[in-house]
PQR file of N, CA, C, O and H, with PARSE charges and radii, in Angstrom:
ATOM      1  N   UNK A   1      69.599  68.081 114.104 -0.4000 1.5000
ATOM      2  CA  UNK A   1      69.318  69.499 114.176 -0.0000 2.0000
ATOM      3  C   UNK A   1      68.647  69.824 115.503  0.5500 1.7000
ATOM      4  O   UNK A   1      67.822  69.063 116.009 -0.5500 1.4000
ATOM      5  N   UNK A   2      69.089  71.173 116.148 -0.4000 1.5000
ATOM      6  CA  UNK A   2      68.325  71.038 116.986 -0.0000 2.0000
ATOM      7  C   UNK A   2      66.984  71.750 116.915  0.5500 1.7000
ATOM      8  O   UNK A   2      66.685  72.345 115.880 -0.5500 1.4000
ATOM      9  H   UNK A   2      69.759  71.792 115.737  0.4000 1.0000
ATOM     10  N   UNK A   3      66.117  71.722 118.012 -0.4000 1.5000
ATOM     11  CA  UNK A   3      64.541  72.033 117.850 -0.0000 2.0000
ATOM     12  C   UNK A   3      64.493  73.842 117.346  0.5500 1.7000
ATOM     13  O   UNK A   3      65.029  74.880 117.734 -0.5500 1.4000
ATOM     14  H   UNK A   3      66.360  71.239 118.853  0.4000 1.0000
ATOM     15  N   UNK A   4      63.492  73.427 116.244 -0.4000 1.5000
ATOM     16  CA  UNK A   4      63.232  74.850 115.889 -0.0000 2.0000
ATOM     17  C   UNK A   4      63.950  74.988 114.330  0.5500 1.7000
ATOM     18  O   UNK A   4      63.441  75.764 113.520 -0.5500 1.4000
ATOM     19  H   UNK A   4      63.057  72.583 115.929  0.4000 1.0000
ATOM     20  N   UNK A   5      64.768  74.446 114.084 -0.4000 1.5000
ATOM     21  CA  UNK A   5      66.197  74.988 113.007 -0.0000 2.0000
ATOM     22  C   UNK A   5      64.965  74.365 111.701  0.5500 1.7000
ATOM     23  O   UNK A   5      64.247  73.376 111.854 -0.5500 1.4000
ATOM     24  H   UNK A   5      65.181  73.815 114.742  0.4000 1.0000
ATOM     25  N   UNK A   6      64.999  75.172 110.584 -0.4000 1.5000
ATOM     26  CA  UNK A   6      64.814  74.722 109.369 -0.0000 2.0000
ATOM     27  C   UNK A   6      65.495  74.843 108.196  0.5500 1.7000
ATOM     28  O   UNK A   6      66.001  75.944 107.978 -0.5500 1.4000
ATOM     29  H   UNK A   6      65.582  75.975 110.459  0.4000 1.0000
ATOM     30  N   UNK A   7      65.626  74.017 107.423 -0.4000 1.5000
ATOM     31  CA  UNK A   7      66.177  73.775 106.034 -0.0000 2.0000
ATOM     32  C   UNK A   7      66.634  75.290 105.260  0.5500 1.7000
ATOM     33  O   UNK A   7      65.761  75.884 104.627 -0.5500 1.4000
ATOM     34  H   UNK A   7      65.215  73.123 107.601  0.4000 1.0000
ATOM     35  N   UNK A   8      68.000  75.858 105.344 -0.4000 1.5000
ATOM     36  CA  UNK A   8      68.005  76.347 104.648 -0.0000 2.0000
ATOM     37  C   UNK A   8      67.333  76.704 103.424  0.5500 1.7000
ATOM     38  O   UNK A   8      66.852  75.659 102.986 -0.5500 1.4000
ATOM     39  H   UNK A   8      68.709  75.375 105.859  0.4000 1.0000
ATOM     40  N   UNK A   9      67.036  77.763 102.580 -0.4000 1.5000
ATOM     41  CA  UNK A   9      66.744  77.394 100.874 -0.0000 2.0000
ATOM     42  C   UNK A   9      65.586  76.684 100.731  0.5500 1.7000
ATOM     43  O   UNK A   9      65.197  76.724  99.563 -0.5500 1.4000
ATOM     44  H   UNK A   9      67.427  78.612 102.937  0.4000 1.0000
ATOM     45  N   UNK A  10      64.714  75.899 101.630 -0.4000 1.5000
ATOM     46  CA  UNK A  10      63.284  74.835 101.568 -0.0000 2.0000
ATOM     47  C   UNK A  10      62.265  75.704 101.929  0.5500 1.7000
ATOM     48  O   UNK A  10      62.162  76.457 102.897 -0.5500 1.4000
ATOM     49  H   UNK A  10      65.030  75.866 102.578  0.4000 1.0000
ATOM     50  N   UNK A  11      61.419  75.440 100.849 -0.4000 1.5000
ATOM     51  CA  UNK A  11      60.264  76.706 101.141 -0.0000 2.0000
ATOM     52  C   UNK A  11      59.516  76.045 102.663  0.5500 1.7000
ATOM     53  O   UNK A  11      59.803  74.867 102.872 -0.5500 1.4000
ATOM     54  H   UNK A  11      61.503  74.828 100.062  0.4000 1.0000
ATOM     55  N   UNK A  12      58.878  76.517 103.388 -0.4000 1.5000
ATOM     56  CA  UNK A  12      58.409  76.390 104.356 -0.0000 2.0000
ATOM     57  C   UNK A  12      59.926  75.355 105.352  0.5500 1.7000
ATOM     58  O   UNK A  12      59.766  74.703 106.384 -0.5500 1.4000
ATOM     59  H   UNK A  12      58.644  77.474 103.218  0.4000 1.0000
ATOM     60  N   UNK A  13      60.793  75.483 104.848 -0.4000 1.5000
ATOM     61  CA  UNK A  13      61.621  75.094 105.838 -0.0000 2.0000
ATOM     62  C   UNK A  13      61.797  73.630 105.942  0.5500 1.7000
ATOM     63  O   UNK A  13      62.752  73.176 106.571 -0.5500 1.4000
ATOM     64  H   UNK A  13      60.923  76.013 104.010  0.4000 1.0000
ATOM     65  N   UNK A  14      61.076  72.993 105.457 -0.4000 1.5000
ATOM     66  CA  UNK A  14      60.625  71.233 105.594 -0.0000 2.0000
ATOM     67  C   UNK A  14      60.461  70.930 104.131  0.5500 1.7000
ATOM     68  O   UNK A  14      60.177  71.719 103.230 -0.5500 1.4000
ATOM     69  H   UNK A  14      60.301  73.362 104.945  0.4000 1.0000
ATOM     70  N   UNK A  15      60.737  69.403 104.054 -0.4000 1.5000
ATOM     71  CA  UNK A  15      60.013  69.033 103.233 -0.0000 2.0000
ATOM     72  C   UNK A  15      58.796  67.965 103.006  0.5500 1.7000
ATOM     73  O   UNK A  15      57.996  68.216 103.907 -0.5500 1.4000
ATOM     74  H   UNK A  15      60.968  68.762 104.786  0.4000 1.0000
ATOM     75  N   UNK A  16      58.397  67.117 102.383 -0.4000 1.5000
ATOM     76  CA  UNK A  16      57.070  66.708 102.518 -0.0000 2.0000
ATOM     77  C   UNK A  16      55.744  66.980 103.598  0.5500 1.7000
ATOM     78  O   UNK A  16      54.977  66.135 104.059 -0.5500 1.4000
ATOM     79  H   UNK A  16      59.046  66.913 101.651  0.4000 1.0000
ATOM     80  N   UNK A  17      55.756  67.971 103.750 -0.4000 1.5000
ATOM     81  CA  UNK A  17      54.740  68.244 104.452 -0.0000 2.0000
ATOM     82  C   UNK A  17      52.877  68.587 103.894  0.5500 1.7000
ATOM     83  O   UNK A  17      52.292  69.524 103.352 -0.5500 1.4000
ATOM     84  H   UNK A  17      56.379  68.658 103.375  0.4000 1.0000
ATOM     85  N   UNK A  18      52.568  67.473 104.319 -0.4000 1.5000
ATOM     86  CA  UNK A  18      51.117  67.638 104.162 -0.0000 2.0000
ATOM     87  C   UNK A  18      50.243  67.722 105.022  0.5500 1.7000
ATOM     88  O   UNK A  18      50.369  66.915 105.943 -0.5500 1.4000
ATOM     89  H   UNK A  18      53.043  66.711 104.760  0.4000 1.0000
ATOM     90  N   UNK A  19      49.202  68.553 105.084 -0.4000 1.5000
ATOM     91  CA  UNK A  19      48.227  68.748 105.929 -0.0000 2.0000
ATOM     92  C   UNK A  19      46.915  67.244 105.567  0.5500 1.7000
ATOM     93  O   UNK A  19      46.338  66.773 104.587 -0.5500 1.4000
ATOM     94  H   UNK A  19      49.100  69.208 104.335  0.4000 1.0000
ATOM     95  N   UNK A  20      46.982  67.033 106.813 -0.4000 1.5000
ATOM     96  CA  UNK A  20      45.950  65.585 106.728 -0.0000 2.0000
ATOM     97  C   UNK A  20      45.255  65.541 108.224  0.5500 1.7000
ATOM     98  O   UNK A  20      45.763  66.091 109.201 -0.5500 1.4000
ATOM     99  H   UNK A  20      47.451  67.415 107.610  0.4000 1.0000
ATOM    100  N   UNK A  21      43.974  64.779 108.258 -0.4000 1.5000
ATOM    101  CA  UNK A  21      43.263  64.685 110.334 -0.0000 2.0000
ATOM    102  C   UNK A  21      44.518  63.799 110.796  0.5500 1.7000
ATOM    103  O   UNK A  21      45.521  63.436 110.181 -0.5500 1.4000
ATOM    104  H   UNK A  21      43.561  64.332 107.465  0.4000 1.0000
ATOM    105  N   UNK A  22      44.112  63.602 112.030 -0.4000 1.5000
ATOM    106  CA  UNK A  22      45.774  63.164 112.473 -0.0000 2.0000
ATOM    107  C   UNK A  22      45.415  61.342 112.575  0.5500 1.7000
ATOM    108  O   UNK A  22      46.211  60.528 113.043 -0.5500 1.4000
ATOM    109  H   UNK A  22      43.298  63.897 112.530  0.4000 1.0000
ATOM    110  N   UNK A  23      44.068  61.004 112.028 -0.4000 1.5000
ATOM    111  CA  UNK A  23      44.064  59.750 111.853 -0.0000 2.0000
ATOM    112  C   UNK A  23      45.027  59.175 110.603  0.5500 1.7000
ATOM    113  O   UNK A  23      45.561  58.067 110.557 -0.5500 1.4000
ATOM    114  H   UNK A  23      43.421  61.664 111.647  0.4000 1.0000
ATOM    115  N   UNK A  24      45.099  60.284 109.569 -0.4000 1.5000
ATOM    116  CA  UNK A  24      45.928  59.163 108.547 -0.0000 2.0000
ATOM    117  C   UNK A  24      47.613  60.009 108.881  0.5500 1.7000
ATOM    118  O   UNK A  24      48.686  59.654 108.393 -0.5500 1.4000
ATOM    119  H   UNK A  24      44.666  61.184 109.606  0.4000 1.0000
ATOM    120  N   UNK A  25      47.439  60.896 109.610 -0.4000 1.5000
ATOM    121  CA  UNK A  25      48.949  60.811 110.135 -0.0000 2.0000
ATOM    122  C   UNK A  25      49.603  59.043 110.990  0.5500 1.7000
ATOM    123  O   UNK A  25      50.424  58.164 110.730 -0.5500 1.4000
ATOM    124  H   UNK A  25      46.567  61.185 110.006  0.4000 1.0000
ATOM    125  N   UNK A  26      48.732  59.321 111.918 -0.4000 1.5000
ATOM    126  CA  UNK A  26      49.051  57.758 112.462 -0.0000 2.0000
ATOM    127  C   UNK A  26      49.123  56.611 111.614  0.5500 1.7000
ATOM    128  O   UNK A  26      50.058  55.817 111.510 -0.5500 1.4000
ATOM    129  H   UNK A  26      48.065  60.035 112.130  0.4000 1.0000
ATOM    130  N   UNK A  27      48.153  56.617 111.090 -0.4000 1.5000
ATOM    131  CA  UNK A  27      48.194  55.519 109.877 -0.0000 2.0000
ATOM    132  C   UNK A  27      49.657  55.340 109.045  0.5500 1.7000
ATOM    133  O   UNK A  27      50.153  54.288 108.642 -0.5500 1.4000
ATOM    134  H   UNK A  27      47.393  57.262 111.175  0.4000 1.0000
ATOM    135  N   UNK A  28      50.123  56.564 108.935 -0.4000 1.5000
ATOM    136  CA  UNK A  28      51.056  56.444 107.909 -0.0000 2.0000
ATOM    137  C   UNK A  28      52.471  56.326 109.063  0.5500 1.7000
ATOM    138  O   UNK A  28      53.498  55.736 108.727 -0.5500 1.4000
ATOM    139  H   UNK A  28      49.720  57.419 109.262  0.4000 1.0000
ATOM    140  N   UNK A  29      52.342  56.850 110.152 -0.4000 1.5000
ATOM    141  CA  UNK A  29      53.606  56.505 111.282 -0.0000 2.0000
ATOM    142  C   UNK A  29      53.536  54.965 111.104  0.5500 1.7000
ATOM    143  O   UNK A  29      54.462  54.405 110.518 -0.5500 1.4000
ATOM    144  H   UNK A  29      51.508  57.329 110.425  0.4000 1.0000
ATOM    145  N   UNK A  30      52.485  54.251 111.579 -0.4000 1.5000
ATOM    146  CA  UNK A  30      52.126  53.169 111.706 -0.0000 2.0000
ATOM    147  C   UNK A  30      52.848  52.481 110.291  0.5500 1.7000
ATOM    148  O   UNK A  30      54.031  52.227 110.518 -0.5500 1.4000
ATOM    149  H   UNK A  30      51.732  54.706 112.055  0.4000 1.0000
ATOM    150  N   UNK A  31      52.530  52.212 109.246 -0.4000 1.5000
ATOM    151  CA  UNK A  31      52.819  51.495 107.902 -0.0000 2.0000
ATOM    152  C   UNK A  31      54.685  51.907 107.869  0.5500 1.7000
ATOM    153  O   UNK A  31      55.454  51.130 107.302 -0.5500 1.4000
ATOM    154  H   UNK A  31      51.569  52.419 109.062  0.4000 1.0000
ATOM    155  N   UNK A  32      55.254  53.330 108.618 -0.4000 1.5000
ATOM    156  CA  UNK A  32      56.800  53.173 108.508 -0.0000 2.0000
ATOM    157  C   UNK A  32      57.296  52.732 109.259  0.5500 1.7000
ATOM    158  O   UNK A  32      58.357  52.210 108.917 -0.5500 1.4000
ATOM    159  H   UNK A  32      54.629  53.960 109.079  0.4000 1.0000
ATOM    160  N   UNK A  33      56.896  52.620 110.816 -0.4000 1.5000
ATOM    161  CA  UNK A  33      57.163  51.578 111.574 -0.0000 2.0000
ATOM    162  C   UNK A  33      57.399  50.098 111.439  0.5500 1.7000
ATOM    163  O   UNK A  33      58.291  49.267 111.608 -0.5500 1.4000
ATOM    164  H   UNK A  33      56.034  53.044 111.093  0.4000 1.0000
ATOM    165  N   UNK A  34      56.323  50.176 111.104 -0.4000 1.5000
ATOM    166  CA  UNK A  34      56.016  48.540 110.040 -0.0000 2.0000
ATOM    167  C   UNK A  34      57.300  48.010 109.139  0.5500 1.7000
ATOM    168  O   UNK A  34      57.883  46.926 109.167 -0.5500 1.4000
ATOM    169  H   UNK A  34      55.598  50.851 110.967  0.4000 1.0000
ATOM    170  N   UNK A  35      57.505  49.120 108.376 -0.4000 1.5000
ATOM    171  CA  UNK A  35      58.825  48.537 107.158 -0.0000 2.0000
ATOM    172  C   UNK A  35      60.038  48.788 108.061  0.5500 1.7000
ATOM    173  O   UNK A  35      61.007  48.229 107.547 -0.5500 1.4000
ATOM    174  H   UNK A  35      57.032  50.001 108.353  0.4000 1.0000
ATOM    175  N   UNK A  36      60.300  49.270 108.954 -0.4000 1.5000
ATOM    176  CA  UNK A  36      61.648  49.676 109.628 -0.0000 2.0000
ATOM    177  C   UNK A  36      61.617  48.599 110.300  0.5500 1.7000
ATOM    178  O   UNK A  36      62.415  47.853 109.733 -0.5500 1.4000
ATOM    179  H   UNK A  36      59.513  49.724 109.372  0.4000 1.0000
ATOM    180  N   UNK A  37      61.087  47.973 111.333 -0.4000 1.5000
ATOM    181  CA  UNK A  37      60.355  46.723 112.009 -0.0000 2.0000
ATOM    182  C   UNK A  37      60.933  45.877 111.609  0.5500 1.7000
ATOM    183  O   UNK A  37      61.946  45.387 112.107 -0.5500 1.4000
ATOM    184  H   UNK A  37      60.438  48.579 111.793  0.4000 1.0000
ATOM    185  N   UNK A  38      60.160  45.427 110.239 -0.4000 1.5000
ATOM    186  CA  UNK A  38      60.190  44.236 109.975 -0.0000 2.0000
ATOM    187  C   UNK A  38      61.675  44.265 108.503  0.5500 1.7000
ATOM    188  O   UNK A  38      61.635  43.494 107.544 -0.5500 1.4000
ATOM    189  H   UNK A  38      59.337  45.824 109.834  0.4000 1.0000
ATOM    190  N   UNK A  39      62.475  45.006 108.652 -0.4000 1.5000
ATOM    191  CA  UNK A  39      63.849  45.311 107.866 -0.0000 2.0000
ATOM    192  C   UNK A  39      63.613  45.288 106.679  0.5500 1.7000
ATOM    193  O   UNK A  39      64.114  44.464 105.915 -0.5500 1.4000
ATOM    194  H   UNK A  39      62.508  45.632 109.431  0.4000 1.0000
ATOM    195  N   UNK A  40      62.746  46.268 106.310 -0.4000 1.5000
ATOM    196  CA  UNK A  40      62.630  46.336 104.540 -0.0000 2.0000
ATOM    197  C   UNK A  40      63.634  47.902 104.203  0.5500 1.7000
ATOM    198  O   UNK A  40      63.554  49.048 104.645 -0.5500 1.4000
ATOM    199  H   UNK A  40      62.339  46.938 106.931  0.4000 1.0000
ATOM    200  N   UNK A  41      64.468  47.282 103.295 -0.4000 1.5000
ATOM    201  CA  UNK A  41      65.448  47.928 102.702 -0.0000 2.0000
ATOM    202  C   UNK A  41      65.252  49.261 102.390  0.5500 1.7000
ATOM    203  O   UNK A  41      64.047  49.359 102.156 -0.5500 1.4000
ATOM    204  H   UNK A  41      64.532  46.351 102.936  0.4000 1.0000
ATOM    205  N   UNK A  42      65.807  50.394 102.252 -0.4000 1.5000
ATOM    206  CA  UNK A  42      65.249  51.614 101.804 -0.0000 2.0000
ATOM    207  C   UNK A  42      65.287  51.595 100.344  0.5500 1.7000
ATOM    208  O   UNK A  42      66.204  50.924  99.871 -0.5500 1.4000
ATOM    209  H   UNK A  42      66.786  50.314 102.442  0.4000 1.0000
ATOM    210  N   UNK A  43      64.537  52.149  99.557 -0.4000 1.5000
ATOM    211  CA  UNK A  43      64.862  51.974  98.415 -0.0000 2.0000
ATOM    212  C   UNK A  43      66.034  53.194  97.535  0.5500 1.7000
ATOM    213  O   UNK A  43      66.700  52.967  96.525 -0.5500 1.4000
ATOM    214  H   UNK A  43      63.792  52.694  99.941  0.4000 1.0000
ATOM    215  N   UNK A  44      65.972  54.271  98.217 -0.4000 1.5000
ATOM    216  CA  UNK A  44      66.675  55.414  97.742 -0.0000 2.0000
ATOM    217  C   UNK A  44      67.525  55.823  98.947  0.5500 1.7000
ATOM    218  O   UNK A  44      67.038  55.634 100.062 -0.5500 1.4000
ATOM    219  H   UNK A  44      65.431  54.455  99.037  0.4000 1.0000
ATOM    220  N   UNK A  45      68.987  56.470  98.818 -0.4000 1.5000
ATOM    221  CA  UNK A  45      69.684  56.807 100.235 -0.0000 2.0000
ATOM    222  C   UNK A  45      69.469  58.009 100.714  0.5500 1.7000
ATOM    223  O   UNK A  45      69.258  58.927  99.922 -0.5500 1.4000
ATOM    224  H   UNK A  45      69.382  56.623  97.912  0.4000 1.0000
ATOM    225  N   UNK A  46      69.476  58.144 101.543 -0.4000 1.5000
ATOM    226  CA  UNK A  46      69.099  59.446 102.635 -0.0000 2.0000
ATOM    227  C   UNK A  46      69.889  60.659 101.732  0.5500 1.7000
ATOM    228  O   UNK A  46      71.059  60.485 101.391 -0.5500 1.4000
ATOM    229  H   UNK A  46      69.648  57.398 102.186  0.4000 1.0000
ATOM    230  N   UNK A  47      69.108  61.970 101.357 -0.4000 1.5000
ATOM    231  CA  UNK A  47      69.425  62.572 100.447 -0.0000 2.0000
ATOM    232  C   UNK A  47      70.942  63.686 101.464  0.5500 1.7000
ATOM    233  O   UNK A  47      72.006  64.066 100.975 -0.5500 1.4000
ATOM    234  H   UNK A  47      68.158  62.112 101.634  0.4000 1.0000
ATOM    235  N   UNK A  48      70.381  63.927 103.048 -0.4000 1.5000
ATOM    236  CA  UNK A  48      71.571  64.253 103.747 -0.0000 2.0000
ATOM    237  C   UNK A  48      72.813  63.515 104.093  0.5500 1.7000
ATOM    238  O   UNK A  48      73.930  64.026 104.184 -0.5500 1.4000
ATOM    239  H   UNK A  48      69.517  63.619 103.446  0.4000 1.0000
ATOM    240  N   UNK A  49      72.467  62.070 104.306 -0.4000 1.5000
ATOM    241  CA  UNK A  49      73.440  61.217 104.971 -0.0000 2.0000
ATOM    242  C   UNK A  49      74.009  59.878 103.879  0.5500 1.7000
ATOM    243  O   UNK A  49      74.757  58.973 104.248 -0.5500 1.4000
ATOM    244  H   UNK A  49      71.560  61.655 104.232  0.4000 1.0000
ATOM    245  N   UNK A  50      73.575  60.000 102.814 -0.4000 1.5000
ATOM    246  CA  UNK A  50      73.899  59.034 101.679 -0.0000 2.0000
ATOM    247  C   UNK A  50      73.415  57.413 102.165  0.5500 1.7000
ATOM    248  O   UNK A  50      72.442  57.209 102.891 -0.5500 1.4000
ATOM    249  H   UNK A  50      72.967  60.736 102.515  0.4000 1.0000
ATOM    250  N   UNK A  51      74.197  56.459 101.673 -0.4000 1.5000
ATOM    251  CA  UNK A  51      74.053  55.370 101.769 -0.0000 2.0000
ATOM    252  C   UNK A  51      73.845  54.873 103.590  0.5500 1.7000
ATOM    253  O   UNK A  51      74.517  55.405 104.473 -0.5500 1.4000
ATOM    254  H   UNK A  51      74.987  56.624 101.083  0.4000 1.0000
ATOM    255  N   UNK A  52      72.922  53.911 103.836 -0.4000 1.5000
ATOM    256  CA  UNK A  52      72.941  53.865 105.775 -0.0000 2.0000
ATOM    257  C   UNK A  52      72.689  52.463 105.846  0.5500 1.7000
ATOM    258  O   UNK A  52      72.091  51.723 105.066 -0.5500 1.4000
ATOM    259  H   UNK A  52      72.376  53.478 103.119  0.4000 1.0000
ATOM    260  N   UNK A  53      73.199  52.265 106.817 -0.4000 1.5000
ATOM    261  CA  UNK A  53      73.045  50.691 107.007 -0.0000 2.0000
ATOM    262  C   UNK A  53      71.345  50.536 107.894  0.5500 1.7000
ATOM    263  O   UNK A  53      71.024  51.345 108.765 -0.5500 1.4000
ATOM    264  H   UNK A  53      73.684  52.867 107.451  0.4000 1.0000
ATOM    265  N   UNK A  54      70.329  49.243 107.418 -0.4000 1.5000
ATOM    266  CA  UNK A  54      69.355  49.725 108.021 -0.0000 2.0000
ATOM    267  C   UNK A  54      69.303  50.074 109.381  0.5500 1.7000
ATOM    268  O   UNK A  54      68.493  50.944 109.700 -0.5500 1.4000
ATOM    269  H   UNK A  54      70.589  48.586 106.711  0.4000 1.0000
ATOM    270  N   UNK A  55      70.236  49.401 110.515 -0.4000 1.5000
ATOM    271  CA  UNK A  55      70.085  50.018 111.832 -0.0000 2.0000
ATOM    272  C   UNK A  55      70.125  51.683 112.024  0.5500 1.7000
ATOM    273  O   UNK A  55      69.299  52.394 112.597 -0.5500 1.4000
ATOM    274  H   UNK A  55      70.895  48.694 110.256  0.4000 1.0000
ATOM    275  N   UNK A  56      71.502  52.099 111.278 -0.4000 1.5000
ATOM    276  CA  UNK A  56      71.586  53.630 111.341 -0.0000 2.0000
ATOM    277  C   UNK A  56      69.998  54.196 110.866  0.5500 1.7000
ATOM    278  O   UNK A  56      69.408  54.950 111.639 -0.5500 1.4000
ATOM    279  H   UNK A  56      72.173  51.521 110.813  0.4000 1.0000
ATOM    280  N   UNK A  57      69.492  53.877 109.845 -0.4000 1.5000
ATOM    281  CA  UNK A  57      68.389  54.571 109.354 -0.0000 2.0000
ATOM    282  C   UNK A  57      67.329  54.236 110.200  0.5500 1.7000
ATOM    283  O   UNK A  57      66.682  55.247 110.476 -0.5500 1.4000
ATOM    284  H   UNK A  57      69.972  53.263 109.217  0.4000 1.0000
ATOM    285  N   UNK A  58      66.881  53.196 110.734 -0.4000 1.5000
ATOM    286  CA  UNK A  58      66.171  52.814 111.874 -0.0000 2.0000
ATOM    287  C   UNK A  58      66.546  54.156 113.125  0.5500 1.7000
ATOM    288  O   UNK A  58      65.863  55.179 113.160 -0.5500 1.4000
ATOM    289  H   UNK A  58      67.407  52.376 110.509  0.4000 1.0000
ATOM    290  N   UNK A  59      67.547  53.951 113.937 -0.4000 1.5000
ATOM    291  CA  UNK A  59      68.279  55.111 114.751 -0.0000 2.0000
ATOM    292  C   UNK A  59      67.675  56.575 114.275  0.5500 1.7000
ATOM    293  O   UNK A  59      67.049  57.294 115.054 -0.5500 1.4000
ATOM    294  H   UNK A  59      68.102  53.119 113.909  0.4000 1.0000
ATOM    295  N   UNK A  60      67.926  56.908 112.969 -0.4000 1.5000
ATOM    296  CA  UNK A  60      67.637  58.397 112.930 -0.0000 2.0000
ATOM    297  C   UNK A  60      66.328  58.318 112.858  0.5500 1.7000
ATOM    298  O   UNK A  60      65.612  59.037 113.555 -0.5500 1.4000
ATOM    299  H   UNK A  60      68.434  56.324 112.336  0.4000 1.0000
ATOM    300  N   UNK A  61      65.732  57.212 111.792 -0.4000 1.5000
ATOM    301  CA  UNK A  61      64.181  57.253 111.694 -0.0000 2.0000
ATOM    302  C   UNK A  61      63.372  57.523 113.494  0.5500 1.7000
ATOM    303  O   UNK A  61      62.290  58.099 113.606 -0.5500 1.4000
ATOM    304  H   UNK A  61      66.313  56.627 111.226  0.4000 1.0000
ATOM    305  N   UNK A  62      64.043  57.061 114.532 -0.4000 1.5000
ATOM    306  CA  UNK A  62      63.451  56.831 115.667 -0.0000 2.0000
ATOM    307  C   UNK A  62      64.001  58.154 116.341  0.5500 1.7000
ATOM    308  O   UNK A  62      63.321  58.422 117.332 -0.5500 1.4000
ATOM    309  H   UNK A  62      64.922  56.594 114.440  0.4000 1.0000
ATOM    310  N   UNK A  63      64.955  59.010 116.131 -0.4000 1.5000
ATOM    311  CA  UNK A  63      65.287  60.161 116.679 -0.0000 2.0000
ATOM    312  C   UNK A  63      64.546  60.908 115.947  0.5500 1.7000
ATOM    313  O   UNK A  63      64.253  61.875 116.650 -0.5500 1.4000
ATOM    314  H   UNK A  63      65.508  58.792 115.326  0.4000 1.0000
ATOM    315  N   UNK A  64      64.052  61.016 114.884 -0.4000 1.5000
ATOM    316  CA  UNK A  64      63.637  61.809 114.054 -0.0000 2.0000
ATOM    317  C   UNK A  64      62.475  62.380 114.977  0.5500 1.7000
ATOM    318  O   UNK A  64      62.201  63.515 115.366 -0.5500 1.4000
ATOM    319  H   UNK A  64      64.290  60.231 114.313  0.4000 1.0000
ATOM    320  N   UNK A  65      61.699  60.672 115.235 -0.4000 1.5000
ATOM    321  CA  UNK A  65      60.279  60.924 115.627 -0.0000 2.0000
ATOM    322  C   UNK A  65      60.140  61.540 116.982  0.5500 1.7000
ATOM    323  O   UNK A  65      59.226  62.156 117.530 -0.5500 1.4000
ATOM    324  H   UNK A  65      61.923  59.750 114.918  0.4000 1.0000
ATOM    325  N   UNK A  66      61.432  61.148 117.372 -0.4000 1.5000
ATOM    326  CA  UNK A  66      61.528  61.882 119.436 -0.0000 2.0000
ATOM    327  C   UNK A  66      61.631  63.120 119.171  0.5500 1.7000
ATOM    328  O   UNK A  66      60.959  63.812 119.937 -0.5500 1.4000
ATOM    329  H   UNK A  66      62.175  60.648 116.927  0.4000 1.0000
ATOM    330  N   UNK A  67      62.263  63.746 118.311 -0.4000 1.5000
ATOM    331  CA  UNK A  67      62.203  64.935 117.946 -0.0000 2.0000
ATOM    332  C   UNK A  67      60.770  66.024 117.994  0.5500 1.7000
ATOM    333  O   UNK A  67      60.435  66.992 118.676 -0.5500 1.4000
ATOM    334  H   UNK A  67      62.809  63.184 117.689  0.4000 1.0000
ATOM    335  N   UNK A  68      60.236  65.309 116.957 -0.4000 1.5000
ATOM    336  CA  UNK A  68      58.670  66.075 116.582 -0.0000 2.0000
ATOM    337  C   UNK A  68      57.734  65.633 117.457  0.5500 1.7000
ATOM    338  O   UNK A  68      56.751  66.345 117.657 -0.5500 1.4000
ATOM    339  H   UNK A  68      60.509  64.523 116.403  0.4000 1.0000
ATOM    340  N   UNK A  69      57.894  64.178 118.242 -0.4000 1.5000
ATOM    341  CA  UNK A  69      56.456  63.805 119.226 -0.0000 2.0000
ATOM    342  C   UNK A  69      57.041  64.656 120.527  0.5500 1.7000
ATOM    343  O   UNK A  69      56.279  64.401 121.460 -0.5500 1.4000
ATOM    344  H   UNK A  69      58.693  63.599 118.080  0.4000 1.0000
ATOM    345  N   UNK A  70      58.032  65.520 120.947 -0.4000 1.5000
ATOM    346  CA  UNK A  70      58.547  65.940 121.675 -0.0000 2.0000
ATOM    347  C   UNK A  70      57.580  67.410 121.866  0.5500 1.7000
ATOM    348  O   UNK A  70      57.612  68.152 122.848 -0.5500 1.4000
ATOM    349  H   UNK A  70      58.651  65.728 120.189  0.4000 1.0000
ATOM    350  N   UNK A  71      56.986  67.529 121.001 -0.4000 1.5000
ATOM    351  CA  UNK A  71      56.423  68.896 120.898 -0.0000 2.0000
ATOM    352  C   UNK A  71      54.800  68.675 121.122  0.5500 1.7000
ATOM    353  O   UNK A  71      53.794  69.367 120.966 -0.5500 1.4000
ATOM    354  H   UNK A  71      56.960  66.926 120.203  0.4000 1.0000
ATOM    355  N   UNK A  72      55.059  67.494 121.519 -0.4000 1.5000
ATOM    356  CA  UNK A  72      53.323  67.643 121.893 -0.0000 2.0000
ATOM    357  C   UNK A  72      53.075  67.614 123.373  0.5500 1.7000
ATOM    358  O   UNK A  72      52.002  67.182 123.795 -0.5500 1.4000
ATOM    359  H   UNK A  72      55.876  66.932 121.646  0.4000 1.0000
ATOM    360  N   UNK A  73      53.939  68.016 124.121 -0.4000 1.5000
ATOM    361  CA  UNK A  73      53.681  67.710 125.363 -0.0000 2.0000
ATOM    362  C   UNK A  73      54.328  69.449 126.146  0.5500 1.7000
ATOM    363  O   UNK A  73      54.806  69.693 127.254 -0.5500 1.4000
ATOM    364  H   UNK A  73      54.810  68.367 123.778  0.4000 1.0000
ATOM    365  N   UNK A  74      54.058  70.281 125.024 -0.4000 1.5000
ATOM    366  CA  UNK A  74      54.177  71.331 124.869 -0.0000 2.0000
ATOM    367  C   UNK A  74      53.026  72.390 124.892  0.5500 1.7000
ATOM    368  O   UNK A  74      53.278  73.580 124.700 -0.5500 1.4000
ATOM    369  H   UNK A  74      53.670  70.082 124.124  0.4000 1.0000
TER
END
């Protein structure tokens, strides 16, 4: 998607979004890094893109994040 676009039909446009200090944001980048890393399986398939092989999900997981850390230098 490109920057800006939100979720049809999704209240606030996103989903899981929680407000937290940005220490346990990192924390929690940190612990998905970790399982993508070290090739732990997804347990459920990507509810847009279905079944992914872990590299593909690795790939978007890592575009995902260029995406949103893209906006801090904003």
């Amino acid at each position: 998607m490109p920057k800006g676009v939100w979720i049809p039909g999704v209240g606030k446009g996103t989903f899981e979004m929680d407000d937290m200090p940005i220490r346990n944001v990192v924390e929690r980048v940190r612990l998905a890094w970790g399982r993508l890393n070290n090739g732990e399986q997804a347990k459920v398939h990507s509810p847009p893109f279905g079944k992914m092989t872990h590299e593909d999900r690795t790939r978007r997981n890592l575009r995902q994040a260029e995406r949103h850390l893209g906006f801090l230098d904003q």
